[in-house]
C-alpha positions in Angstrom: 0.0 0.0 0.0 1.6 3.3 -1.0 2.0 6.3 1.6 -1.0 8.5 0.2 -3.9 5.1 0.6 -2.1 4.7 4.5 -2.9 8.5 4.9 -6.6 8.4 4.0 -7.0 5.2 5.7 -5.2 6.3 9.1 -7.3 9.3 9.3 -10.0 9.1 12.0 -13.5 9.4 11.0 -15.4 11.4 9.5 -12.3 12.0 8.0 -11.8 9.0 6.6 -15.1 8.4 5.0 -14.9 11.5 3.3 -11.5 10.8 1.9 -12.7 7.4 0.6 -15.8 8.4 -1.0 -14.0 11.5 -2.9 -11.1 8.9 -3.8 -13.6 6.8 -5.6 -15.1 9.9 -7.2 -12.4 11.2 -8.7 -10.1 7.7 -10.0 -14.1 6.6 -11.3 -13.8 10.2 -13.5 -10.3 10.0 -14.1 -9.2 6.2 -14.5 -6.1 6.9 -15.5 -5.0 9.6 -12.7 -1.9 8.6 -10.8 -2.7 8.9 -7.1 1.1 10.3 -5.5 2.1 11.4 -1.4 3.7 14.8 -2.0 3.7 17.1 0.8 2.7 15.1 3.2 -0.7 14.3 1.7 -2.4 12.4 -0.9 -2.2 14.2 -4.7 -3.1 13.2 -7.9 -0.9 13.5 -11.4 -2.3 14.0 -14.4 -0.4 13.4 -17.9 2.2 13.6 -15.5 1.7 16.9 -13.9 0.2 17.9 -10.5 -3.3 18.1 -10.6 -5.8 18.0 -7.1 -5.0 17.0 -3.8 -6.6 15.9 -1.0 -6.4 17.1 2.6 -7.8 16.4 5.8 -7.6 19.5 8.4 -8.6 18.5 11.6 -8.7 21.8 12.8 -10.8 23.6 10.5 -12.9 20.2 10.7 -13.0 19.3 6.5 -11.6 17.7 4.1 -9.8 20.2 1.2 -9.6 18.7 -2.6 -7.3 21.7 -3.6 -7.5 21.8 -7.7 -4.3 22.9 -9.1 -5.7 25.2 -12.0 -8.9 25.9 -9.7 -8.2 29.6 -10.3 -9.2 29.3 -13.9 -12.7 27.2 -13.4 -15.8 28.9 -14.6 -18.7 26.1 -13.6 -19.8 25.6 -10.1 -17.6 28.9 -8.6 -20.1 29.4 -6.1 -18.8 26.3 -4.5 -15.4 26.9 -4.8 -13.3 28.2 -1.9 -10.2 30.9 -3.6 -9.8 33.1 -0.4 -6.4 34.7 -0.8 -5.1 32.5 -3.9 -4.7 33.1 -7.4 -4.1 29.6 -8.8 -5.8 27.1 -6.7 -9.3 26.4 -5.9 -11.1 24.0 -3.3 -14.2 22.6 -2.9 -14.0 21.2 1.1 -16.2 19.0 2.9 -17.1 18.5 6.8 -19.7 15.7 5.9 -19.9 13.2 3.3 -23.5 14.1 3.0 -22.2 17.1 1.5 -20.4 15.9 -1.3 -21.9 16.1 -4.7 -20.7 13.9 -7.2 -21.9 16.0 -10.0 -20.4 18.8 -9.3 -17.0 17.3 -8.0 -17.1 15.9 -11.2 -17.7 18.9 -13.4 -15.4 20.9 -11.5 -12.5 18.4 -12.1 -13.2 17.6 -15.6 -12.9 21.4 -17.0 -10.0 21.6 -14.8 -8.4 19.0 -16.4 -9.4 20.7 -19.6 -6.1 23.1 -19.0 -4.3 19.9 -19.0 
């Protein structure tokens, strides 16, 4: 088991839940996404270059899915979280109740659409 599956399944819950459900979300999309452990967290490659990460903060109490190119994404901005960034974007989650496939998955795909 590589270092970025041990950190999503060594979180505590609801953590871990969260991190499972976007994990299947986003390799279902994106079968060909290379799941990596940089910086101390789970990220994703794609064609080779860094694309979304995911992070658990226990002390803001979500989970982060920080999109490289977020800065540039049009659909769904409402959702997305840019405070005091110019690149990246996130879309967080304290509940897994609160994670909506579709737009996880719209938000990702014209992301990777500046790949």
């Amino acid at each position: 088991m590589n270092p970025a599956e041990l950190y999503i399944l060594n979180q505590p819950e609801p953590y871990k839940t969260i991190l499972l459900q976007l994990q299947v979300l986003i390799e279902h999309d994106f079968p060909r996404i290379e799941l990596k452990y940089k910086y101390k967290i789970p990220f994703y490659y794609l064609n080779g270059k860094p694309f979304c990460y995911l992070n658990a903060s226990h002390k803001r109490q979500y989970v982060d899915v920080g999109i490289v190119k977020g800065g540039n994404i049009q659909v769904h901005s409402s959702d997305l979280v840019t405070k005091d960034r110019k690149k990246m974007a996130s879309l967080r989650y304290q509940n897994i109740k609160h994670i909506n496939p579709t737009i996880l998955s719209d938000v990702l795909k014209e992301a990777a659409s500046y790949y």
